[in-house]
N, C-alpha and C positions, 0 to 999 in steps of 0.2 A: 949430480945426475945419476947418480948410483941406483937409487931407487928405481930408474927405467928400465927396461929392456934392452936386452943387446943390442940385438936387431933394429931397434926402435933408433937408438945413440949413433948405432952403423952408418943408415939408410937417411938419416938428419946428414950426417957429415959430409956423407958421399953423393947425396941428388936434391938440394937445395938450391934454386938458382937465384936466389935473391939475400941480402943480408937481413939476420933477423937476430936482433940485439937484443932479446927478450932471454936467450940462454944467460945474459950476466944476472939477471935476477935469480937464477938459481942459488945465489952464495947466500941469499937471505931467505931463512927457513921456515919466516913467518908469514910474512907478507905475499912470499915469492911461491906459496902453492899453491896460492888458486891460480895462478898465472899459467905454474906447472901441469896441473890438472886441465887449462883450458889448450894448452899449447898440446898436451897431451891427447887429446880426446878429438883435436882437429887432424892432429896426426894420423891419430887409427883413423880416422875416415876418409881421409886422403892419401892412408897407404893402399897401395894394392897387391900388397902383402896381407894385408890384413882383411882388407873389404874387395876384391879380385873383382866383385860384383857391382861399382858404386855408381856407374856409370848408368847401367840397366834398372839399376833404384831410383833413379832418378835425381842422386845429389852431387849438385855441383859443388864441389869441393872449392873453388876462387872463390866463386861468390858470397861461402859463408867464412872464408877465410881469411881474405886480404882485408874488408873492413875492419876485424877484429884486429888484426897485424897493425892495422893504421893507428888504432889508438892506443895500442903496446908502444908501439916504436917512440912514441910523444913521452911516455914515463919508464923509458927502460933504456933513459944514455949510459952511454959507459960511464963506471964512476959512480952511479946512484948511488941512494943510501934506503935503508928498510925504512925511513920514515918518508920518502920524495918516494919511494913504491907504495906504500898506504894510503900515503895521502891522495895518488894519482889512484887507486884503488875504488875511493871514495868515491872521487869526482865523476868516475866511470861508469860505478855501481847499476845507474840507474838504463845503460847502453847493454852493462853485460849480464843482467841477469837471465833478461830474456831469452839474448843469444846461447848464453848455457843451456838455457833449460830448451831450447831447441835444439842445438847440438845433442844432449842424453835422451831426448826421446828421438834423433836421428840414427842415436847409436846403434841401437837393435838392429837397424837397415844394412849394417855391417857384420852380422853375423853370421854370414857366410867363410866361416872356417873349416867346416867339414870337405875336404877336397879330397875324400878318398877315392880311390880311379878306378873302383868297381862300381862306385854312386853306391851301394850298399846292397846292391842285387841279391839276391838267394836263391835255394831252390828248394825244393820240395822230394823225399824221398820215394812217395806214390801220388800218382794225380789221378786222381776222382772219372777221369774219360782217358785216363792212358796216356797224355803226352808226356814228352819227353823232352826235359831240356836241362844239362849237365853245366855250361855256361850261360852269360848273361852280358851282351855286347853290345853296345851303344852308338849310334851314328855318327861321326863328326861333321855331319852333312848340316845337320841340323841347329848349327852353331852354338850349342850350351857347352857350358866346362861342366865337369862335375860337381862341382860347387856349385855352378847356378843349378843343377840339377837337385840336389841335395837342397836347395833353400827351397825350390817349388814344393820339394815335397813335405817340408814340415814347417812352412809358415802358416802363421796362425791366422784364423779370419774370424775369430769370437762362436765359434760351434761348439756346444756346451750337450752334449748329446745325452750322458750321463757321467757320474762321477767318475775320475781318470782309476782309483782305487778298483772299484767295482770291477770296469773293465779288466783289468791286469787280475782277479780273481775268480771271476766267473768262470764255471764250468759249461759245456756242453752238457745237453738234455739228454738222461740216457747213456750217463760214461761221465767220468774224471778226467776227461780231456777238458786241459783250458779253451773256452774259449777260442781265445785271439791265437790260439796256435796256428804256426803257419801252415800245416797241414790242412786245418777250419776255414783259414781266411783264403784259404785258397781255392776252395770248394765253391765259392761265394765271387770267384774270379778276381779278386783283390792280390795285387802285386807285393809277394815275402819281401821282407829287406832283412838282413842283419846289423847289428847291433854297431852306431858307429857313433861318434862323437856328437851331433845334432840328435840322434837320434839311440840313446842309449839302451833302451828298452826294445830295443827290434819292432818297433810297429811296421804295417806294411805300407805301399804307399797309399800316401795321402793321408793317414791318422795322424794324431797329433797331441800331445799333451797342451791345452788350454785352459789357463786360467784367469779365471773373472771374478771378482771382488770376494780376493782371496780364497777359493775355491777351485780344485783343478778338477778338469772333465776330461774326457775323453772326446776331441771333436774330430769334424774330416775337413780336408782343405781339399782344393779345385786339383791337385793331384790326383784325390780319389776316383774321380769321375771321368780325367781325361789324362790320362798314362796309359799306352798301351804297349803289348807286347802282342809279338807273332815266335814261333818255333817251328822250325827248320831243321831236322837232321841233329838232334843231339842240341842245338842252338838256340836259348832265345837272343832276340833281340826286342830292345826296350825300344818305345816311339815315347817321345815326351810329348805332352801338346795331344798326345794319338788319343781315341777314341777306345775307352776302357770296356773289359768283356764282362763287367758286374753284374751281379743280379742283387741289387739292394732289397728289391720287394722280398725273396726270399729270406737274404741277410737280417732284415730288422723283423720278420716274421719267427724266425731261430730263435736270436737274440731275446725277444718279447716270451719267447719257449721257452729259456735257460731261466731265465729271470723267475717266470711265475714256478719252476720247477724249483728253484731255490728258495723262493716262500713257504712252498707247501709240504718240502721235505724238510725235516729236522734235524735228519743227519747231513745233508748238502748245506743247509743253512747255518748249522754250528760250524762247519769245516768256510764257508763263506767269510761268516763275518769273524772267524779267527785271523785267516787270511789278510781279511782288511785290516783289522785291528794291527796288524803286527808292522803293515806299513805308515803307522806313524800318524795317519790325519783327521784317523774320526780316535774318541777318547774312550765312548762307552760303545757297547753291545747295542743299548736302546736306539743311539742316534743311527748308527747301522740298518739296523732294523726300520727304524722310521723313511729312511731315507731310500731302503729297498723297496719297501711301500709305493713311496710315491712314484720312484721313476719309472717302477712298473704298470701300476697306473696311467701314468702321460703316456710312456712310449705305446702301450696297449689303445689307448685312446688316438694316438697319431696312427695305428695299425686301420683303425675302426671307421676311423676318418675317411680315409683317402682308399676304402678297399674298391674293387674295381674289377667285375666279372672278366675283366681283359689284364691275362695277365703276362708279365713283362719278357720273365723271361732274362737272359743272359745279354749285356750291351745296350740295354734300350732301359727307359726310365721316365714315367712324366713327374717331370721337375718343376714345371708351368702348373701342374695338377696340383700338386702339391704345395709348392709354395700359394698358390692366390688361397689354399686352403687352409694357410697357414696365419695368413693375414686375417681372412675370415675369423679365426678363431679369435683374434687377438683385438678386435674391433667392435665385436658383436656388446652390446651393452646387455644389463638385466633386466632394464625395462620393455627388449623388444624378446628376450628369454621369456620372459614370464609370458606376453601375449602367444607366443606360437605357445608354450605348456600349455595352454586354455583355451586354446583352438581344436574346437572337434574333429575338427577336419585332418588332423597331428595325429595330436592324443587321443587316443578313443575316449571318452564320456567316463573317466571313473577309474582310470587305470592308470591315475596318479591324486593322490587323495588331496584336500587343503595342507595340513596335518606337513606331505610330505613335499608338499610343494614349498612350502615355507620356510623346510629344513634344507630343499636345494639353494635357494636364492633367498637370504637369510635379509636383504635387501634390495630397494628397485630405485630407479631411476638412470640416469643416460651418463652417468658419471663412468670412468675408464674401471677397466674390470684390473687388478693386479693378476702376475702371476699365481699366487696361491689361490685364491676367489677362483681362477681360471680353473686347476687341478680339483679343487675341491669340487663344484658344482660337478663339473664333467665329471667326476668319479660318482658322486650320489645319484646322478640322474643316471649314466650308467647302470650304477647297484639296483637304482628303485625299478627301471624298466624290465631288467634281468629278473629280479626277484617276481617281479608280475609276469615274466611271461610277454612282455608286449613288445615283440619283436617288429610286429607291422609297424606299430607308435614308433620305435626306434628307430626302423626305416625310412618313415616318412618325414621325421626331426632331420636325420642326416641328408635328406634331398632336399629340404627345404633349407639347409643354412652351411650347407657344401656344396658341390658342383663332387661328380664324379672325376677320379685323375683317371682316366680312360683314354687317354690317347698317349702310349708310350712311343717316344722316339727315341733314335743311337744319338746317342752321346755325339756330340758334336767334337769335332778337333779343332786345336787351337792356334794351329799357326798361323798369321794374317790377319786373326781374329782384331788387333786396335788398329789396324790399315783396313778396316771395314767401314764404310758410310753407313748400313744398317746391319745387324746381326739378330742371333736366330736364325733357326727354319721356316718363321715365316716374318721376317723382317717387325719384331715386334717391337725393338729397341734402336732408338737411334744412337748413334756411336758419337757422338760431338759433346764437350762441354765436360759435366760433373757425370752426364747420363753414363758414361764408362763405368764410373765407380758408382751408380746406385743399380745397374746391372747386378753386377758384383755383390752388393748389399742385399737384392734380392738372392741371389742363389746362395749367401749365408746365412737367410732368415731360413729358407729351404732349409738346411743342414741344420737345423736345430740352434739359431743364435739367440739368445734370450732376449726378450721384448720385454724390458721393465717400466712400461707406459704409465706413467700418469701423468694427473692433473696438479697443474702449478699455476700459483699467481705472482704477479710482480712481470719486471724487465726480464725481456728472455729476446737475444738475438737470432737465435736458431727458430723462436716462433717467428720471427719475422720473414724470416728466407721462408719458410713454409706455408705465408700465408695467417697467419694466424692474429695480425697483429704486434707492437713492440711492448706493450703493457696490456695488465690483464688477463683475467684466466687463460690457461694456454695447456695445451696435450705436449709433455714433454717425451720427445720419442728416444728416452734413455735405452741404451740395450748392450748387448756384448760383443757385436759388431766394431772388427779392426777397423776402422777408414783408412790409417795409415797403410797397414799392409794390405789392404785392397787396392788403393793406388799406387804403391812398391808390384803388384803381380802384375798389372796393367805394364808399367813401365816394361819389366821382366821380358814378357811376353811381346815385345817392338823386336828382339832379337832372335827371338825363337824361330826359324826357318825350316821348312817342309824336308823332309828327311826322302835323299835320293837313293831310289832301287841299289841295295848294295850287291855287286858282282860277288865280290869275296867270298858272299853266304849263298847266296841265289841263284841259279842258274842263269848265265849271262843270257846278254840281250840279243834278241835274233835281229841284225844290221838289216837282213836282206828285209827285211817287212815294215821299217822306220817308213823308206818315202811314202809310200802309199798309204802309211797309216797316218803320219801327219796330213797328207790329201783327205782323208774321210774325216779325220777333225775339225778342218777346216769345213767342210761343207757341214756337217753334221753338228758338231758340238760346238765351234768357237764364237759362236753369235750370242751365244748365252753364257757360256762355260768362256770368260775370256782369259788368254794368255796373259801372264805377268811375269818380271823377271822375282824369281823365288827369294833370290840376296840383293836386290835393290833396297840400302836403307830406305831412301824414298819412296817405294812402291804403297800406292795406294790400290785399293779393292771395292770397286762400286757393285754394292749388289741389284743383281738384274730382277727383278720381281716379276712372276707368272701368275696368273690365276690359279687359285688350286683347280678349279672344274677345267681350266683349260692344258693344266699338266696332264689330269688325269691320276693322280696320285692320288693316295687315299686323304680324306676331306677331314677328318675325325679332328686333328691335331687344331686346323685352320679354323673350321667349323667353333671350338669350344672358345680360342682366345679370342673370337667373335658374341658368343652368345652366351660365355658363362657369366651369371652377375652374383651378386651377394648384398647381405644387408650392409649397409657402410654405418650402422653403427656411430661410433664416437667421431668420426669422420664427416659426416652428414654435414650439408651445408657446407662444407668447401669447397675449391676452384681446384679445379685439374686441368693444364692447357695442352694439349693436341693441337695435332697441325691446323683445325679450322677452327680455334679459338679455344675457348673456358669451359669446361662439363661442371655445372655446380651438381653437385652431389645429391642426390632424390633417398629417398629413403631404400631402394634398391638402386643399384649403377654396376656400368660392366668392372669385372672385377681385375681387367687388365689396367683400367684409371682408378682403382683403390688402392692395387700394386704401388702405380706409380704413384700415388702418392705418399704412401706409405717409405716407402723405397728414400724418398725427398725429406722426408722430415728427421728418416736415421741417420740419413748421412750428413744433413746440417746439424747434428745434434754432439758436442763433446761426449766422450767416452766420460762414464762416470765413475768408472773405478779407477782412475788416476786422480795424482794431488791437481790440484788445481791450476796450477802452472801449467804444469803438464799437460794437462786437458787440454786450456787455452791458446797452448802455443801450436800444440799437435793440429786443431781446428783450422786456426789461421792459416797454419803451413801447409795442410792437406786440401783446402778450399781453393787456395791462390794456385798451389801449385798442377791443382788438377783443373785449373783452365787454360794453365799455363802453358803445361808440357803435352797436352792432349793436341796431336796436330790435326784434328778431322772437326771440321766446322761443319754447319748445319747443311744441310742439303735437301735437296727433292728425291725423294724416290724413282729408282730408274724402272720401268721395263711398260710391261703393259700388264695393269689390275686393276681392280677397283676403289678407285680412288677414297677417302676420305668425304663425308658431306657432314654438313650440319645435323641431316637426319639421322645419319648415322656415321658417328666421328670414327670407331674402328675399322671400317668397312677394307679397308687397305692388308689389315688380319688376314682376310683370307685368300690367299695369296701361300707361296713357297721362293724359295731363295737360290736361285743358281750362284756359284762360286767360284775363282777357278778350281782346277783339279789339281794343282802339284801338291804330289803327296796323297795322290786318292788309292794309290797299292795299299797302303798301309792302313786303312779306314773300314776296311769290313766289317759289317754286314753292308747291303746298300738302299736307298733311296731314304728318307728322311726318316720312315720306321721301322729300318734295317728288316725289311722283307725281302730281298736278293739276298741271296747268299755269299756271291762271285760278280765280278765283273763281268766274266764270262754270258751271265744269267742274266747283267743287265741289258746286253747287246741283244737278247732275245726276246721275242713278245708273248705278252701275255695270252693264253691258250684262249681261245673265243667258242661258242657254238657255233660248229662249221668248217671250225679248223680241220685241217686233214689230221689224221689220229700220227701219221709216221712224220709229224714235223719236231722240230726244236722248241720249247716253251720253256719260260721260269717253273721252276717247282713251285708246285701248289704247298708241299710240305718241307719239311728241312729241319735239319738240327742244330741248335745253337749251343754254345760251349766250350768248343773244342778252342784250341789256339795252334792246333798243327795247319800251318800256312801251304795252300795251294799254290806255288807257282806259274803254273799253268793256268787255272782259271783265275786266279790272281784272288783268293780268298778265304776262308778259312776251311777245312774239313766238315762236310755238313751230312753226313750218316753214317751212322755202322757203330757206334759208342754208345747210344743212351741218353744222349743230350735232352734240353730241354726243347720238344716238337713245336715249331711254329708253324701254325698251319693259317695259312693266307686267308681260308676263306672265312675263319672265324671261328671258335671253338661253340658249343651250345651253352646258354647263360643258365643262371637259375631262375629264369621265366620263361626257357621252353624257346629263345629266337637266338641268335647269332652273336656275336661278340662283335664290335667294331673297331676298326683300328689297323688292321693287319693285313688290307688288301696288297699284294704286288701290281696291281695296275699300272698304265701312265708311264711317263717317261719311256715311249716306245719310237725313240727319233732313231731312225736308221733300221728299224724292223717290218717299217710300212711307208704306204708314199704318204707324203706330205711336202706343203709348200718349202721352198729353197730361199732361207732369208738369211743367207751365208753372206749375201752381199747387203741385205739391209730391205726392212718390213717390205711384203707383198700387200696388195690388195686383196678385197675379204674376198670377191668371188675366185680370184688363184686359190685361196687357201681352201674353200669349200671344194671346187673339183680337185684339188690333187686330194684330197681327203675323204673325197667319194667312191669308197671299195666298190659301187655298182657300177661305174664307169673304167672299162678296161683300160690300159694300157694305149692297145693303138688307135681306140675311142677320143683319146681325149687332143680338143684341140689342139694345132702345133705351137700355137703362142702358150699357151696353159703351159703343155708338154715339156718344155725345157726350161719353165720353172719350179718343176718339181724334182724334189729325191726321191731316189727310189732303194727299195730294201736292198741291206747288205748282202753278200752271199757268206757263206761261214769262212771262209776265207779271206774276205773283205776284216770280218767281226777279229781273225786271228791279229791281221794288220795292225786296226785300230788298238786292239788290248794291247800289242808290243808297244807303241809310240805311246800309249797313257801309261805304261811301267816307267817312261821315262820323266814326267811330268817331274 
C-alpha cells in the first residue's frame, strides 16, 4: 500500500464500518492493480476529505460502491493467489468495465479541492465610480463552504467563447493593459478573484478555462451572471446565487475593440501573437493570425446580431434575446439564405451581384450548415454589404432572420431556483424532468457553446429521444455543451439558501417596526410573494403567474417570448410538445418551441469529444439520473394568466413570475428590468399626470453601477458617480421614437387602493371599484369598502422595508 496516500491508508483504517478483504490482493502486483486503482477511485469519491461536496453532486457513494465490493469479496479470500485474482478478474471484466469507466468520468464531480477560506476574493486598487471595499466576506447563512463556493465558480459548462491563449494576451484598446486585468474586468462589473489552486491564473468570477476537442477557450460559467456582491463601509460582501452588476453588452463590445485593434496594428499584433506563441498551444505565427481572424469575425458578427437601440446597462442582460438568436443562427439552412439574398424586398435589386452571391453560399439546399460554412458566409455577406454601402439590405437581412434582444432584464438569483415548479420571469421553463438541465443547456448555447450539428445516417439513440426516428438520416446535435456538470450545478444549487441580512456589517434591525411590518406583508405582499421556510430541505416554490398587462409592469420582456419567431430551418417539420399538445414546425414557428427543441436534442446527445466509453456511460448516467434526482414533477401553472390554447400554445408567456422574497435585500436593482433602484422606490408609485408635484414617486432616472449598498433604502447608490443613466421613460432610437423596455410601472400594491385578496381571490366588480381613483374614499360602498387596501403612509412603507430585511 505504499503507493497510496497517507491520508488515504489513515482514513481506510480508522472509518470503515464493514470488512473489506480486497486489501490482501494488494501483495499481488499484477493482478491486484486494477483492483487497487478501482478500490482507489471509490475511495476519492466517498472521501469527504477529498470530495467535501459529493453529496450536492449528486453521487451516492453506496450505491456505486457496495455492488462493486460484492463481487471483490467473491475473488478476494484470504489466501488467494495472482492467478484465483486474474482469473476472477476475467470473469468480472465484462461487470467492471463499465462501472470504471463511470466512476473516471464521476471523478471530475470530485474536484472540489480548492477550500481556500477567502473563496479567492480580491480587490481592486481604484474603482471606476469610487467604491470601496478593502475585504471580502462571505455569508454562512447561505449554506455553501468555500469549496462549494470555488466549484460554482470554475465549473465548466462547454463555453468556448474564444481561445483560452488569446484571452490571457490580449490588450485593452488604447494602452498595454491586459485585458483580463482585474482592474478591466472590473469596470465591466465582474467579480477579481486571485490566483488559487482551481483557479490558477486569477480569472474572475465565473471565467473558466474550457476545453473541447482538444482545444482550450476561454468560457463563462453560471457564476458569471449570478454572484453578487454589495460594499458597505470598507467591506464587501459576496452573495452567491446573488444577482451579478455586469454589463456584458459593454464587455463583448471592448472585447470585439481590443481584438479588431490587434488586427490592424502591427505593433499590438507582433507583441500578441509573440505572447501566444510563447504559451505553448498554437506552433506558428500563421495559425495565430488565422485564428485572430476568425474569432474576430464571429464574435463582431454575435455583436451585430443581437444589437439593440435599448441598451442594457449594468445588472440586466437579454439572455432570452440572445440565446433564441443564437439557435437562429445555427439552424438557418442555405437554401432559405439564398431566397431572402434574392428577395427585393431584403436586398435592394443589384446590391449583391450573381458573381458575389455564389461566392457567399458556395452551395444550396436544406442540409445543416457546419460551423465554418456558418463563420465564412456570415463574414462574406458581412464584407460584400459593407463594401456596397447597403447598410438598409443589412438591416432588413438582420430583421428578417433575428428578432431584436431588446428587452433586458437583472439577472435573476438563484437560490430556490430547482424548488421551482416553473422558472424565469415569465414562467417560460418548466422545472420537472430533464427540462432543469436543457434550461441549463440553453443558457450555455447563450454563452457561446459550440453547435457542431450535422447530418448523420445509421442507428442513432439520441435521434430517437428527439424525435427523429431510430434509423436513418438524422441531425446529430453534437456540441461542447457539459450535460454532466449542468446536472452536478442543478444538484449544487438544492443547497444554496437565501443569504440573511447580516447585523455584524449592516446596521442592525429596527425590532420596534417588525410587527407591523410583517401586518402589511400579510395584507399586501403574501398572496403572491408567499412565505417559505429558507432552510427547509423540503421546501418547495410554486410560482404564482400574473398577467403582464395586469401587473402593470413593463410588457417588452413577455411580449417578445410570445411573438418572436424564426426560420426553423433544418428543424422544420418536427414536433415540439407544449402543454396543449405537439407544434409541428411550419417554416417560420415561435422561436421559444425552436429553443426547446433545440435545448432536447443537446442534451440527448453524447458529448463528442470524449472516447467512447466515456461518452456512453456519462449519457446514460446523466439521463437516468436527471429524472431521478430531480424531485419537481409536472405541474399546472398557478395564479391567474392567460392560459395556453391550441390557437396559441405560448400564450401563458405573457405573464411575469411572483417569488418569495427571502433574500430580496440582496438583489438590487428591482422589478423584473431592474428599473427600481431601492426597495425603498419600490414602495412608492409611479408618478401619473395629475399627481401632486410635492409627492413621493420612483425616479424617472437613476444610475446604475455603483455597489456601495444602501442600507436605508435597502439598494445600491443611484447618483452622484457617473454611472450608467437608466432613464425609465426610454432613451431616443435611431428612428427618431423611444426605446422600450425600461418602464418602472406596475407593481404599485400598497401605493394605491386596490382589492384586498390577502385572504383569497375577490370578485371582479370588488376589484374594479377599489381600483376606481374617480370614486372617493367615503364614496365607495361599505361592503366594497372593507375589501379594499388602501395606500401605505411613509411610515407604514419604513415598517414594511424593515420586516423584508429580514426575509
Amino acid at each position: 500500500m505504499s503507493h497510496l496516500p497517507e491520508h488515504v491508508i489513515t482514513e481506510r483504517s480508522n472509518s470503515r464500518t464493514f470488512n473489506r478483504p480486497i486489501f490482501c490482493l494488494y501483495r499481488f502486483q499484477a493482478a491486484s492493480f486494477f483492483w487497487t486503482t478501482v478500490d482507489y477511485l471509490l475511495d476519492l469519491i466517498g472521501s469527504d476529505a477529498f470530495c467535501p461536496s459529493r453529496h450536492s453532486a449528486g453521487i451516492n457513494y453506496n450505491e456505486l460502491k457496495i455492488p462493486l465490493l460484492l463481487h471483490v469479496r467473491s475473488i478476494s479470500v484470504k489466501g488467494g493467489t495472482v492467478k484465483q485474482s486474474s482469473e476472477a478478474l476475467d470473469n468480472h471484466r465484462t461487470f467492471l468495465i463499465p462501472v470504471v469507466a463511470l466512476l473516471v468520468a464521476l471523478l471530475p464531480a470530485c474536484a472540489s479541492l480548492d477550500t481556500d477560506p477567502e473563496r479567492g476574493a480580491d480587490t481592486v486598487k481604484q474603482d471606476v465610480f469610487g467604491d470601496h471595499f478593502d475585504t471580502v466576506e462571505y455569508l454562512p447563512s447561505q449554506n455553501w463552504s468555500p469549496a462549494d463556493s470555488l466549484w460554482f465558480y470554475t465549473v465548466t459548462q462547454g463555453s468556448n467563447m474564444m481561445p483560452y491563449d488569446f484571452f490571457m494576451a490580449l490588450e485593452k484598446r488604447g494602452g498595454g493593459e491586459p485585458f483580463r486585468s482585474n482592474e478591466n474586468i472590473n469596470r465591466y462589473r465582474y467579480l477579481p478573484q486571485k490566483a488559487t489552486s482551481s483557479n490558477p491564473d486569477a480569472l474572475p468570477v465565473g471565467f473558466v478555462k474550457d476545453t473541447y476537442k482538444g482545444k482550450e477557450y476561454i468560457g463563462l460559467t453560471c457564476a458569471a451572471c449570478h454572484t453578487g456582491q454589495i460594499n458597505y463601509r470598507g467591506k464587501g460582501v459576496r452573495i452567491d446565487g446573488g444577482p451579478a452588476a455586469a454589463d456584458m453588452e459593454t464587455f463583448m463590445a471592448d472585447l470585439v475593440r481590443a481584438l479588431k485593434a490587434t488586427l490592424e496594428n502591427e505593433e499590438i499584433r507582433n507583441r500578441f501573437v509573440k505572447n501566444v506563441l510563447a504559451r505553448g498551444k498554437y506552433k506558428t505565427e500563421a495559425e495565430v493570425n488565422d485564428d485572430l481572424k476568425r474569432h474576430t469575425e464571429r464574435l463582431a458578427n454575435y455583436i451585430t446580431i443581437n444589437y439593440s437601440t435599448t441598451h442594457y446597462g449594468y445588472a440586466r442582460l437579454d439572455a432570452f434575446g440572445r440565446i433564441y438568436n443564437r439557435v437562429l443562427e445555427h439552424i438557418i439552412t442555405a437554401r432559405e439564405l439564398r431566397e431572402l439574398l434574392r428577395d427585393p424586398r431584403i436586398i435592394r435589386e443589384g446590391a449583391i451581384s450573381e458573381e458575389e452571391l455564389e461566392s457567399i453560399l458556395s452551395h444550396d439546399g436544406d442540409s445543416v450548415l457546419s460551423g465554418v460554412e456558418r463563420d465564412q458566409i456570415m463574414g462574406q455577406l458581412l464584407k460584400v454589404l459593407s463594401r456596397n454601402k447597403e447598410w438598409e439590405s443589412l438591416g432588413r437581412l438582420r430583421k428578417k432572420l433575428f428578432n431584436p434582444a431588446n428587452a433586458p432584464v437583472s439577472y435573476p438569483f438563484l437560490w430556490d431556483t430547482p424548488q421551482h415548479d416553473y422558472v424565469q420571469w415569465n414562467g417560460l421553463t418548466e422545472n420537472s424532468g430533464l427540462k432543469a438541465i436543457a434550461r441549463n443547456a440553453g443558457e450555455a448555447i447563450g454563452v457561446f457553446g459550440t453547435l457542431d450539428w450535422a447530418e448523420a445516417e445509421g442507428f442513432s439513440l439520441a435521434a430517437l429521444i428527439t424525435g427523429q426516428g431510430f434509423y436513418g438520416k438524422h441531425i446529430r446535435f453534437d456540441s461542447s455543451v457539459n450535460v454532466l456538470n449542468l446536472r452536478r450545478i442543478e444538484s449544487r444549487l438544492w443547497h444554496l439558501q437565501s443569504p440573511l441580512w447580516p447585523e455584524h456589517i449592516l446596521p442592525p434591525l429596527d425590532k420596534s417596526r417588525l410587527s407591523n411590518g410583517r401586518s402589511l406583508f400579510n395584507k399586501h405582499c403574501v398572496s403572491c410573494h408567499a412565505r417559505i421556510l429558507r432552510d427547509d430541505p423540503d421546501r418547495r416554490v410554486v410560482a404564482h403567474m400574473s398577467r403582464a398587462s395586469d401587473a402593470g409592469t413593463d410588457l417588452q420582456m413577455a411580449e417578445n417570448a410570445v411573438s418572436h419567431q424564426g426560420f426553423s430551418g433544418i428543424l422544420r417539420n418536427r414536433y415540439v410538445s407544449v402543454s396543449v399538445g405537439d407544434i409541428l414546425l411550419d417554416r417560420r414557428a415561435p422561436v421559444s418551441a425552436l429553443l426547446t427543441k433545440a435545448t432536447i436534442g443537446v442534451v440527448a446527445t453524447p458529448e463528442p469529444d470524449k472516447w467512447f466509453l466515456q461518452r456512453w456511460t456519462e449519457w446514460a448516467y446523466n439521463l437516468a439520473t436527471g429524472y431521478r434526482d430531480n424531485q419537481i414533477k409536472t405541474s399546472i401553472k398557478h395564479g391567474d394568466y392567460d392560459p395556453d390554447t391550441t390557437a396559441n400554445p405560448v400564450a401563458s408567456l405573457k405573464s411575469y413570475k411572483a417569488r418569495p422574497l427571502n433574500g430580496i435585500w440582496a438583489t438590487a436593482p428591482y422589478l423584473h428590468n431592474g428599473s427600481v433602484p431601492t426597495l425603498y422606490d419600490l414602495l412608492l408609485p409611479k408618478k401619473r399626470p395629475g399627481d401632486p408635484e410635492d409627492g413621493e414617486y420612483r425616479p424617472d432616472e437613476f444610475e446604475v453601477g455603483s455597489r456601495e449598498f444602501d442600507p436605508v433604502k435597502v439598494g445600491f447608490k443611484s447618483s452622484g458617480y457617473g454611472g450608467f443613466l437608466f432613464n425609465t421613460k426610454g432613451v431616443k432610437d435611431d428612428r427618431g421614437g423611444h426605446t422600450k423596455g425600461n418602464s418602472n410601472a406596475g407593481h404599485e400594491y400598497g401605493t394605491r387602493r386596490m382589492a384586498d385578496e390577502s385572504d383569497g381571490p375577490v370578485d371582479q366588480k370588488t376589484k374594479d371599484q377599489c381600483m376606481d381613483e374617480t370614486i372617493k374614499d367615503e364614496d365607495l360602498d361599505a361592503s366594497i369598502r372593507e375589501k379594499c387596501l388602501y395606500p401605505m403612509s411613509r411610515e407604514d412603507r419604513l415598517d414594511l422595508l424593515e420586516y423584508m430585511k429580514t426575509l
